[in-house]
Phi, psi and omega in degrees: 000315179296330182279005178266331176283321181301335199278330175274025185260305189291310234282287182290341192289351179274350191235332200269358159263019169286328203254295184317318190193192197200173168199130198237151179225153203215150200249155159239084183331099178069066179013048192279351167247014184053025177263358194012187212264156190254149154236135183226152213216094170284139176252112169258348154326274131016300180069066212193120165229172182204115159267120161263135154239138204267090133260109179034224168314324191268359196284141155250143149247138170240138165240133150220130196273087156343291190327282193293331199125334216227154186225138161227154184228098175281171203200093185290338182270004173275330206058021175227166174252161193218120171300200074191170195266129182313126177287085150315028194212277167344262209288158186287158187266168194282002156258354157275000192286313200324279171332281201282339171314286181314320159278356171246017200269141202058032143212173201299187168297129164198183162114209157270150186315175184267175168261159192240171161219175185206127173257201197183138178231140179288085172322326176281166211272152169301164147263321205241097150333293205302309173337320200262009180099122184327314169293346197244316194282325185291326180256024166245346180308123161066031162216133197301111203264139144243153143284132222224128196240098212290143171294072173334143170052036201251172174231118144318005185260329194273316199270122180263356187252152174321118177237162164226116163254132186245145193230129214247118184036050193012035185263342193198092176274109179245127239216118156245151161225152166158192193277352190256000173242025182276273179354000000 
């Protein structure tokens, strides 16, 4: 009885995070475009997907939480996080997120350019974390958060002020600007 329990025990720890979610990890060969590599981790429990992209000084992490609504972007050489509320028109809903993780996965950037945003970030700091929902509060706690408001129609071409750009499976380039990426 105990070696039955035990193998259904092992059993499930091998199958129910088969189901729940995945991590697909995808190269920008040998960062010859300077996004080095991303991995990306669908939750479909959850409805939560999250991408790192590794590059050195410059590597981020992103989540966007479906549920709620909300994208947070840590920015490690900033040491800070970025709020904002999910473009649902813009950004992939998490099974077209799926689909294209799984059709870039190992190769490089090519095709047409991605679609952008632009943000504006409130140089003033969040207080209350909790607003945005438990996944954005756990991967922003106890690093200084802004929230960020997208520029409808904006051109980083156009735009004079400082940005750090997260450029997503090269499917999608997102661009904060403002006094705290300054810095």
């Amino acid at each position: 009885m105990k070696i039955t329990m035990i193998f259904v025990g092992l059993l499930g720890l091998i199958l129910v995070p088969g189901l729940s979610g995945y991590n697909i990890i995808i190269n920008d060969d040998n960062n010859a475009n300077g996004s080095g590599q991303q991995s990306v981790t669908i939750n479909n429990e959850h409805n939560v997907a999250n991408v790192d992209n590794n590059n050195g000084w410059n590597s981020w992490n992103t989540l966007w939480d479906y549920e709620m609504g909300f994208a947070a972007t840590r920015l490690f050489a900033k040491k800070s996080c970025i709020v904002h509320a999910l473009n649902k028109n813009t950004m992939p809903s998490i099974e077209a997120l799926d689909a294209l993780a799984k059709e870039t996965k190992g190769q490089a950037p090519g095709g047409s350019p991605p679609k952008g945003l632009i943000y504006s970030i409130n140089p003033d700091t969040v207080d209350d974390l909790s607003q945005f929902g438990n996944n954005v509060a756990r991967m922003c706690q106890g690093i200084p958060t802004y929230r960020a408001e997208e520029i409808p129609d904006a051109n980083l071409f156009y735009y004079s002020g400082k940005c750090f750009s997260t450029n997503v499976l090269w499917i999608l380039n997102i661009s904060y600007c403002g006094k705290t990426v300054e810095d």
